[in-house]
C-alpha positions as CSV (number, residue, x, y, z in Angstrom):
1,X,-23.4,-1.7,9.7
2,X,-22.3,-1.1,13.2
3,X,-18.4,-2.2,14.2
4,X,-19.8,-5.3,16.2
5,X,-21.5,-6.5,13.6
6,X,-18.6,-6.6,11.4
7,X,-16.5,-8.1,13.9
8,X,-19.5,-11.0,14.2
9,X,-19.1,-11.5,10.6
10,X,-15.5,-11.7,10.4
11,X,-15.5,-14.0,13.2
12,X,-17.5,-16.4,10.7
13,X,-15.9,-15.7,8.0
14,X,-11.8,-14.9,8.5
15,X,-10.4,-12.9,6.0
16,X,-6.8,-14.9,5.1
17,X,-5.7,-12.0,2.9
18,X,-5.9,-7.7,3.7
19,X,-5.6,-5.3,1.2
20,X,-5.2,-1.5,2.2
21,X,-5.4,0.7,-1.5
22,X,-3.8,4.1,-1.5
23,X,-4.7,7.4,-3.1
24,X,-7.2,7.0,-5.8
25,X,-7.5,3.3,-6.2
26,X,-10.5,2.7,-3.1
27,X,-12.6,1.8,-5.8
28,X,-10.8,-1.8,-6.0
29,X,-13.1,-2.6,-3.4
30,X,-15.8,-2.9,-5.5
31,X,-14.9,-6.1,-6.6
32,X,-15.6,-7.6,-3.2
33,X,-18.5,-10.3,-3.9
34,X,-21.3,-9.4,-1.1
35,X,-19.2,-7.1,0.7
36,X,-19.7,-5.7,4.6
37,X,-18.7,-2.3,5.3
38,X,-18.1,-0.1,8.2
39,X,-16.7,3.5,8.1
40,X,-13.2,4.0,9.7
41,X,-14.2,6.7,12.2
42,X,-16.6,3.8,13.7
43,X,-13.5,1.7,14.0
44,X,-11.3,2.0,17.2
45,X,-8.6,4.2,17.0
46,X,-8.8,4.8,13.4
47,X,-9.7,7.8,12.6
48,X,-11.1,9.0,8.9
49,X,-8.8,10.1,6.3
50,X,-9.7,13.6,5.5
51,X,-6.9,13.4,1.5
52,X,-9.3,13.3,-1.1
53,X,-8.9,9.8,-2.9
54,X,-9.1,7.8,-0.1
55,X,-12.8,6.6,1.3
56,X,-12.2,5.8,4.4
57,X,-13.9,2.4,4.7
58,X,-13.3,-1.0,6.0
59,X,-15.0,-3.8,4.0
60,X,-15.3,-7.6,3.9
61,X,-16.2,-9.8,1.2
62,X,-15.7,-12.6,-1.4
63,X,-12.9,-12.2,-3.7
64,X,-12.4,-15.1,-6.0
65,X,-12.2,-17.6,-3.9
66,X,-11.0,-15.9,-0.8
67,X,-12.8,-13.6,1.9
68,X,-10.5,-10.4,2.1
69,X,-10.5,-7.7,4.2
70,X,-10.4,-4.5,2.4
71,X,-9.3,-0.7,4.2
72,X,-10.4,1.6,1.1
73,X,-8.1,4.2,1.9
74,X,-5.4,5.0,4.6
75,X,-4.4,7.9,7.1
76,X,-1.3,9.6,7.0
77,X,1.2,10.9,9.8
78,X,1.3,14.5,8.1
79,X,-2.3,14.6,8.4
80,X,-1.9,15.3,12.0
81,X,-2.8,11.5,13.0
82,X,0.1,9.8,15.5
83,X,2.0,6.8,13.6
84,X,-0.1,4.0,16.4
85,X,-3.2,5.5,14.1
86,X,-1.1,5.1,10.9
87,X,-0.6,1.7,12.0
88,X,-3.7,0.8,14.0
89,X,-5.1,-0.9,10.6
90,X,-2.5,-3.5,10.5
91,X,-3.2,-4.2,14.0
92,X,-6.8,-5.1,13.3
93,X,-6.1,-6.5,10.6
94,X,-4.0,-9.4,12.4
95,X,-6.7,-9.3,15.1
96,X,-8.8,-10.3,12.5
97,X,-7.2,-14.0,11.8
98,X,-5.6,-12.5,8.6
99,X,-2.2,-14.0,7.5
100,X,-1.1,-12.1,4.1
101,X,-1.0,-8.6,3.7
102,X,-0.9,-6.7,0.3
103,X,-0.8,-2.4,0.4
104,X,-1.0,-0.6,-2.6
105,X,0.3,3.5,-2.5
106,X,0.9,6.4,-5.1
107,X,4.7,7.2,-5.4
108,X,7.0,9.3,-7.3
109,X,9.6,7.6,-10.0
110,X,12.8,7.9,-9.4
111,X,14.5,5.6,-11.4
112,X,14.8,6.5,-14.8
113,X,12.4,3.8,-16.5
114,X,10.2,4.4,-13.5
115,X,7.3,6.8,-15.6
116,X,3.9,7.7,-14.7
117,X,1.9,4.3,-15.5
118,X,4.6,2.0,-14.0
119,X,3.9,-0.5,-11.2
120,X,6.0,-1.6,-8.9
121,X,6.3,-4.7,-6.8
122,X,8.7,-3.7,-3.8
123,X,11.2,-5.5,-2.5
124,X,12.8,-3.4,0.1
125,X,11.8,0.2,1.8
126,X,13.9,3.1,3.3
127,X,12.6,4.6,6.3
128,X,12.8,8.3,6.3
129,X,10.5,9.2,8.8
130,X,12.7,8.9,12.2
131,X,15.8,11.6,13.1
132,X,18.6,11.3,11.7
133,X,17.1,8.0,9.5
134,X,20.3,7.9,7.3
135,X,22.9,6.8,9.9
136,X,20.5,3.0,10.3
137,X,20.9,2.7,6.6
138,X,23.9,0.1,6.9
139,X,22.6,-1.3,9.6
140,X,21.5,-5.1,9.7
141,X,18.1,-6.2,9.7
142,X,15.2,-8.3,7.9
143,X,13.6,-7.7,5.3
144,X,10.1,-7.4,5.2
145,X,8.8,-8.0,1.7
146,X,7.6,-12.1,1.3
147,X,10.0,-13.2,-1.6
148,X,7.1,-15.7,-2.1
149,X,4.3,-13.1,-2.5
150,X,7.2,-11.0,-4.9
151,X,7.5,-13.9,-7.1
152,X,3.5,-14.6,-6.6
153,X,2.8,-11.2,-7.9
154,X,5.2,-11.4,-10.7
155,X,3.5,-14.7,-12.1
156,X,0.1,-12.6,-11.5
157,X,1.3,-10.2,-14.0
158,X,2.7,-12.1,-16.4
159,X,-0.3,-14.4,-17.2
160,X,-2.8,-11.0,-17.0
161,X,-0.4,-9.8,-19.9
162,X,0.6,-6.8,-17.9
163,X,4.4,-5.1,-16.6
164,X,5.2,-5.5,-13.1
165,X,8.8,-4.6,-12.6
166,X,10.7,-4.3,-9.0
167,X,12.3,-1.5,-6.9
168,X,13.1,-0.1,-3.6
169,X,10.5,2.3,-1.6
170,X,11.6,6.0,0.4
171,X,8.6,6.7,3.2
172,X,8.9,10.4,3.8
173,X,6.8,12.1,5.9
174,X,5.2,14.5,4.0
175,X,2.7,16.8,3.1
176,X,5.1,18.5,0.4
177,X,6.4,16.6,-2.1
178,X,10.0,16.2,-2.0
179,X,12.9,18.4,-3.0
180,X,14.8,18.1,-6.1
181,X,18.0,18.0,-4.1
182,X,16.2,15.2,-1.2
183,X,15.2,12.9,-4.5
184,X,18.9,13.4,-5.6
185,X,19.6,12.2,-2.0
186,X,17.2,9.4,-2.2
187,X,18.4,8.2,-5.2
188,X,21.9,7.5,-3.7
189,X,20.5,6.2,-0.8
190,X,19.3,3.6,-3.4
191,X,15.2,4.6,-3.7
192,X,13.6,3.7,-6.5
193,X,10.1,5.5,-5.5
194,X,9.3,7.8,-3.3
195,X,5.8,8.1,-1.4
196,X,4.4,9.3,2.2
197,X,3.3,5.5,3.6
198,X,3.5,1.6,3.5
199,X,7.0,1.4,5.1
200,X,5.7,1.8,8.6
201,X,2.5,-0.7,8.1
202,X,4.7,-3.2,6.4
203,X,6.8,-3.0,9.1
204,X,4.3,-3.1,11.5
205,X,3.1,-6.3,9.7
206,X,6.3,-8.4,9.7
207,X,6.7,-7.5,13.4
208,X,3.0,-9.3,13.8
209,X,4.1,-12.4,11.6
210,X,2.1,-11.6,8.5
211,X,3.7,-12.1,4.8
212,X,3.5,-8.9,3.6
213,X,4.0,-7.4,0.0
214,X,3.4,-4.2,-1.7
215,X,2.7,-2.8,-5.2
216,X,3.8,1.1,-6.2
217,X,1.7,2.9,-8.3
218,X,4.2,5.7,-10.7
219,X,1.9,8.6,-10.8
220,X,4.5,11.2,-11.5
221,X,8.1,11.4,-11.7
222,X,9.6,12.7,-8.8
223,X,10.5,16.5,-7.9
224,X,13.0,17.7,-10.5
225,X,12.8,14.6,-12.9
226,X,10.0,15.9,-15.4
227,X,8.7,19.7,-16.0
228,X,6.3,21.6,-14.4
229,X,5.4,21.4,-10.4
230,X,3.8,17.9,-8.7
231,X,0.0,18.3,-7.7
232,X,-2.4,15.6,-6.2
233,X,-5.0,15.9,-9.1
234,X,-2.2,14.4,-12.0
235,X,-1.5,11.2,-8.6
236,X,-5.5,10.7,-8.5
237,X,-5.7,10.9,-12.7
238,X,-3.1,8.2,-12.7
239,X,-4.3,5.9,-10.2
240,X,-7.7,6.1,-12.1
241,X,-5.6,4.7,-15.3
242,X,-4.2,2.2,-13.3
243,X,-7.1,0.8,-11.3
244,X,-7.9,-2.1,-13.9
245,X,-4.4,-3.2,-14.8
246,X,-4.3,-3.3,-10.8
247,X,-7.4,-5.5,-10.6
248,X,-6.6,-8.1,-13.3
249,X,-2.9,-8.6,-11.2
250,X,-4.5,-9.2,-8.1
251,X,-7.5,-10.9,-8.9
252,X,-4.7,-13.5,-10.8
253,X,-3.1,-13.2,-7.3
254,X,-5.7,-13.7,-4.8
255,X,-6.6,-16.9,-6.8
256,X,-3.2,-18.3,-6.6
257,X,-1.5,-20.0,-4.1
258,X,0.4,-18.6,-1.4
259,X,2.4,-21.5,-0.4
260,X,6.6,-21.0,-0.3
């Protein structure tokens, strides 16, 4: 399907909710219901993802009872990209008429209970990305996460019988994984998780007036919390593990009601 088709569709059709799905869980999309796809490198300024475990796809389609706009993966800063890329999603997304936004990412625990298999509904984010991104840390400002989508979430969870706990989010840049001594730093900084995205697109989508929300998936403890080195193939394996648990909360979600 070419890009102006799906814009023609989506103009007869709105999505009300976006989902964007992080490393290893693109496959979500497949519960779309008569879904409309369209490559990111035909989309504009969006290029294609080139981390394995993300597909690189826009899609459109029925789920439960609402149309949703799906990006099956994400692009990263340390792939090269510039952050208006990393961001250009969100953009379209609110171009598109859509009014909630939900990303899911692959992170690192750093709190103690925070094991590979956790998930994570997050209520705050640190922004490591910029210069010097410590000295803003008292600074004032609003807080992006939709207390209403949070406690939406939550009620998802608890009625698909599954563990959705709470935390705060560190973006790093990336490609490595963190330091031992930077997670001992994040931790005090008060980071729950760590992971290379989100923070910037959640942002991005406050500053458009969407409700936004976001759900962690532990795929490894962070650098220095467990034995043996960090690799991309043990974040994939546990985003495979989680993928259903994933898609009974949010398909309990996306037939709820977003109303504060």
């Amino acid at each position: 399907m070419s890009y102006a088709e799906f814009l023609e569709a989506a103009r007869r059709q709105p999505p009300e909710v976006a989902l964007v799905l992080g490393s290893g869980l693109g496959d979500l999309a497949e519960r779309l219901e008569n879904p409309l796809a369209v490559p990111f490198h035909e989309l504009p300024d969006i290029p294609a993802p080139s981390v394995h475990g993300h597909r690189g796809e826009l899609l459109l389609g029925g789920w439960g009872s609402r149309q949703v706009l799906v990006f099956a993966g994400r692009v990263h800063y340390y792939e090269g990209h510039s952050w208006q890329s990393v961001v250009q999603p969100i953009h379209l997304a609110q171009q598109l008429g859509v009014k909630t936004l939900v990303l899911t990412n692959a992170v690192g625990g750093i709190r103690d209970d925070l094991g590979p298999g956790s998930l994570v509904a997050l209520t705050d984010h640190i922004e490591c990305t910029r210069p010097n991104w410590w000295q803003a840390l008292n600074e004032p400002r609003s807080n992006p996460y939709s207390p209403n989508l949070i406690a939406r979430l939550k009620t998802a969870a608890a009625e698909s019988g599954e563990s959705l706990t709470t935390g705060v989010y560190a973006q790093v840049t990336g490609p490595s994984y963190e330091t031992p001594a930077e997670v001992r730093a994040l931790r005090w900084c008060g980071a729950d998780v760590v992971g290379m995205s989100t923070a910037r697109e959640i942002q991005t989508g406050y500053e458009l007036g969407l409700e936004c929300a976001a759900i962690s998936c532990v795929c490894n403890k962070a650098s220095g919390l467990s034995r043996g080195p960090i690799h991309h193939g043990e974040v994939l394996d546990i985003a495979a593990q989680l993928r259903q648990t994933l898609t009974s909360i949010l398909e309990r979600f996306l037939a709820g009601s977003f109303a504060a």
